[in-house]
Each structure stands twice: as C-alpha cells, then as structure tokens.
C-alpha positions, 0 to 999 in steps of 0.5 A: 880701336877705343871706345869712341871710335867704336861708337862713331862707326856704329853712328855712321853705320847704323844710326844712333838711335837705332843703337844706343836708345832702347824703348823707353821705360814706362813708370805708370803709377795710379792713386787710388780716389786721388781727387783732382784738387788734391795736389799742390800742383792743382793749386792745393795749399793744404796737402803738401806733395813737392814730389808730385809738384816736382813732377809736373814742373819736369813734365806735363800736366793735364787739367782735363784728364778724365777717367773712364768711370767714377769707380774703381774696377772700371776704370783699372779696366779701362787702362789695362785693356784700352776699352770701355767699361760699358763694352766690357760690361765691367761697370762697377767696383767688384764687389759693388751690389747696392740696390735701392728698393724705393727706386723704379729700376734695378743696377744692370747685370754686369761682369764682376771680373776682367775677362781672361781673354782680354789683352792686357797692356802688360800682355802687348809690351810683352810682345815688344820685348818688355819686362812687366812689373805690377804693385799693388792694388789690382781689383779685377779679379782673383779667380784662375787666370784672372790675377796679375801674374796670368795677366802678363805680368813677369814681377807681382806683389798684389794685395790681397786681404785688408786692402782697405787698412793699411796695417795687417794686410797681405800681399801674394808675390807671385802666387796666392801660395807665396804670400807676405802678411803685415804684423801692424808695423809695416805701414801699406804704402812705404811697403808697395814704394818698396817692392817698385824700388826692387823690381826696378833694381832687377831690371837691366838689359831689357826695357821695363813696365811698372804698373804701380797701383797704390791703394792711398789715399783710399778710405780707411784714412791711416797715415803714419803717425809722424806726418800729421803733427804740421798739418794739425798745427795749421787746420785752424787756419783753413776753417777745418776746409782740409783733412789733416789724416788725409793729407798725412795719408797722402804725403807718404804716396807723394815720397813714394812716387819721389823714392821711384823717381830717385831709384831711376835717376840713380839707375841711369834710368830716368832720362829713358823712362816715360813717368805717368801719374794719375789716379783712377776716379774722382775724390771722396767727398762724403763720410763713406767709412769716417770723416769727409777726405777731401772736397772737390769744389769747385767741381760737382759731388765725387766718386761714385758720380758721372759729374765732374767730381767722380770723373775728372782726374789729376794726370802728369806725364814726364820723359826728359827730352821728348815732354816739355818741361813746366808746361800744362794743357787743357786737352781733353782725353780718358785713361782709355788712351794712356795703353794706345798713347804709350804703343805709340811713344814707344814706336809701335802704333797699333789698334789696342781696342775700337775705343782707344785712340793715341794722343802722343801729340798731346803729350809732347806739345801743349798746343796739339793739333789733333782734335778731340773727340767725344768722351763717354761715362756709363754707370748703371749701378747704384754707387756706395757714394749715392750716385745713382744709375746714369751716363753721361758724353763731353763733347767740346764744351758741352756735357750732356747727362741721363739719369735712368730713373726718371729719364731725366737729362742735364746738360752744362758748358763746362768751359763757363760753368766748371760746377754745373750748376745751370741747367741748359736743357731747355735753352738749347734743345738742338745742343742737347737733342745732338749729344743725347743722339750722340750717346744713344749710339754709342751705348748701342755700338758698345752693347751697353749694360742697361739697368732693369725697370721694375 
C-alpha cells in the first residue's frame, strides 16, 4: 500500500487531526523593560525592528496588554505560575529594598523568591507531554529548588553573574556546577539567540516550550558597535527624542527573535508553533544607571510606576492558520492569562490559578465576545525609578489608583485621557467609591502585602 493510501485510511479511521497534528509548539519570548512605544509596529519611527513589525503583520497585535506589575520578578512570576504577585507576595524585584526615610510608611514584607511549591507553566506542559526549554534571564530565585532546571525545565541556560552587562557574564547550563563565562567578546544577546537555535534544533518527536527571557534592552545599554552608525546619522533629525545606544541595543533582540522565527520555518515548525512577544514591565524613561532609553509618552512616567507607563505593555501573538494575520485588538488582558490561554490553545483547559483566566477568543479574533474583566496592580515598595507604594484596578474605561502614603486616590478614563492627566476623583464620586470597593476586596481575597505605617 503507498503512502497516500496509508494517510487516507488513517483519515477515515482515525481523523486527521488526531494523527498528524501533534500540540503546538509554544515560542514564548520576553524583553526585558521593552516599553510599549518602542517597536516600529507601536508606531516607533526611530528604532528599527522589521523582525517584530514582520510578526505582528503575520499575527495578532495588542494595544492594551498589560503586565501583572511595573517590575520584574513580579510579573516573571505572574506568567510562570498564572497568579497574582500580590497572592504570591512576590511584589518586588529580588533584591529590591529602597526605603525612604522622610516617608510615613515602610515597603511591605514581602517573598524575595518564587516558592518551590508553586507549579510552574513549565511544571504543567510537562505533564501534557512537552519539552521545556528556558534562556536567559530567570529572576526568581537561585537557592536549591528554586532554579529553572528544579522548576520544570528539561533544557537551561540561566544568566548568572553580570546579567546587567552584557559582556563578562555568565551562564550556568544546566547546573551552577556547569557554567560558561564570557571573555568580553561574545555579545549577551546573540549569545541567548543561540542557545534557542540549539535546543530548537534538539527537539523532534515531541512538542516543545521555550520560555526565552532576554535580559535587552535592560540598562547597562551596551549594543553592538556595528549597529549604531545609521541611528547616529539620523539623531538630528528627531531633536535628540530617541536613544541611539537603545535603539542599537534593540535591534539585535529584534534579529534574535528573526533567527528563532527562521530556525522554525526551516525546521518545518513554524505553521505548528504559537509565537508569543512581549515584555515584563513597562520602559525607562528616567537616567537609573546612564542616559534616559526611552519615552513613553504618551503614556504616564515608566517602570517602577502602576501608571500606564510601568504597565502597559507591547504583546504580538502568531500561529499560522488559527491567528488572523495583520490584525490588532484592543482587548484588555494581564500576562497572568498568557499560561492559562496557552492550556487552552493546546486542547487542555484547566484551572492554572484563582487569578488567571483564558482569553483564546482574543487570540484568534480581533472582535472577542468574551468580556473583560478587572485588572489589578500592587506595589507596595519603593521602586528604584521613584514610584512610590501604591495599587491600582482597570475596570472598563476607568483606572482607579491609591497611593499608601497619604491615602490619596486618582482616578482617569483611559479611553479619553490615555496619560492621565485629569483627575476624576471629584467628578465622579460613585465611579471612584465602586473601583476603590472593587480593590479594597481583592487586595482582601489575595492577602495582600500591605506596607507599615511608621
């Protein structure tokens, strides 16, 4: 019997789908401080990213995607275990610890380290047959048990020393006991692009997760010297509005993303594989460590920040044949729901946590039925870009914020004021009484960390 006979019997016998697609592959790739105006798909027109551009014109691009928290460790949490930092009392980066000492409150005890007891995304594709992969930066935790390669994942490459620069760092693979150390000359992120081309060459039979988590454009901003020539020559003509070390920095994440996209389609993988960008915070926009990245206006102030700014997101999803091409939605969601939204591409819906929710109707329409729902910030530290300890809730057009130091609230509707400029407090009491009732009984449902009054 030939071959197409073979396949026709299985057809009629089996189905097709049953036999010849297995799960998809998840491509799930995170920038680190990527702000949501930085990409030439967001309508940058200084950076140049025709990778990413190219992504979002083969898929599906989010205008109000937001992250679980203005900060880093937080919001890695948030999509690794499907919860809120606030329940995880995960709410600051690892080794955040500023106080103020002319302020009326302390930051909040809080849970430097994601728990080992928690399931990671990793932990619950595992049980549905998949190969894990994770590179890069991980950035919750590196006591016993609490590393990538305890946390369920079969393939790890984890930076370890240095991971601000990006020369003279490490890398432990596998294990702290197997470590690779730069010399100076293997620039940071071409080094990650090619530890994903690897493990995607390892995969074959079974299907596959890469979590990769690069550390750009993350300050120190230390491109390649042979990609800042173009952006020197056109500074002028922007009035010094753009960072020409950013930009370069960024253009090799954008090749990176472009040589994982290649590796898939000349593995016959890609028309198999949902492809996920995003980032885990909002953008710099102040000197922390150097000159100023990027600015996010017209959104409100930056990382660190429960405004717009440290929050709202850049977020692209792509998988031939089930995601519209070319398309974008203003659906609201939080990177809590990108580990439940997979399950349940993948065919196996389940509960990942109280706090996530699938929104694979917005994935693969522009014009989902499915209603939003509230969106919740907590952050009650003191972050190293002057943000100050403060929660915040979305709740349809309206976003209601509480400042803990003086109990202060400010309310905005986003769909007429995206930078939240006009104070609605007192113009609309009832507005403002339902969202901070609405957030007053969430931070009670998730225990949240509450910061100490002196």
């Amino acid at each position: 019997m030939k071959l197409n006979q073979i396949l026709h019997l299985l057809f009629y016998l089996t189905g097709w789908a049953a036999f010849s697609q297995q799960k998809p592959n998840v491509v799930f790739i995170l920038a680190d401080d990527l702000g949501i105006t930085d990409l030439g798909c967001y309508g940058n027109p200084y950076n140049e990213t025709p990778y990413l551009d190219s992504l979002a014109r083969k898929g599906m691009l989010f205008r109000n995607a937001y992250a679980a928290s203005p900060i880093c460790s937080p919001s890695r949490a948030a999509i690794m275990t499907g919860k809120h930092p606030a329940r995880l009392h995960l709410t600051n980066f690892l080794v955040g610890n500023r106080r103020d000492p002319f302020s009326p409150i302390e930051p909040a005890n809080w849970t430097p380290y994601l728990d080992t007891q928690e399931i990671t995304l990793a932990e619950k594709l595992k049980t549905h047959g998949y190969n894990t992969g994770m590179i890069g930066k991980w950035h919750l935790g590196s006591n016993k048990g609490q590393n990538p390669w305890e946390q369920g994942f079969d393939y790890s490459r984890m930076i370890t020393k240095n991971g601000l620069d990006y020369y003279n760092y490490s890398i432990a693979e596998g294990s702290f006991e197997n470590t690779w150390t730069d010399d100076g000359t293997h620039y940071l992120t071409d080094k990650l692009t090619d530890y994903a081309l690897e493990f995607i060459d390892q995969q074959n039979q079974k299907p596959f997760f890469l979590y990769m988590a690069y550390s750009a454009p993350h300050v120190f901003i230390i491109p390649r010297g042979d990609k800042l020539k173009k952006y020197f020559l056109k500074y002028n003509k922007f009035d010094g509005y753009y960072n020409p070390y950013y930009a370069a920095t960024l253009e090799s994440l954008d090749e990176g993303v472009g040589k994982i996209y290649q590796k898939l389609k000349a593995n016959d993988q890609l028309e198999n594989t949902i492809f996920i960008f995003t980032s885990d915070n909002g953008g710099l926009g102040l000197d922390e460590l150097g000159p100023i990245p990027t600015n996010l206006a017209p959104y409100k102030k930056w990382k660190g920040h429960v405004y717009e700014g440290g929050v709202r997101i850049p977020a692209i999803v792509s998988w031939p044949g089930h995601i519209p091409g070319n398309a974008q939605s203003d659906f609201s969601f939080s990177n809590i729901d990108f580990g439940e939204t997979l399950l349940d591409l993948i065919g196996e819906k389940e509960n990942l946590s109280p706090d996530a929710e699938s929104v694979s109707e917005a994935f693969i329409s522009d014009k989902p039925q499915i209603k939003e729902r509230p969106l919740f910030w907590h952050y009650p530290h003191f972050s190293n870009q002057l943000g100050r300890p403060s929660s915040a809730i979305k709740y349809g057009d309206y976003k209601l914020l509480e400042f803990y130091e003086d109990n202060h609230l400010e309310l905005y509707n986003l769909k007429e004021d995206i930078a939240e400029e006009n104070d609605l407090t007192l113009a609309l009491p009832l507005v403002k009484q339902e969202l901070f009732e609405k957030l007053t009984a969430w931070k009670k449902e998730v225990n949240a960390n509450l910061p100490i009054r002196k």
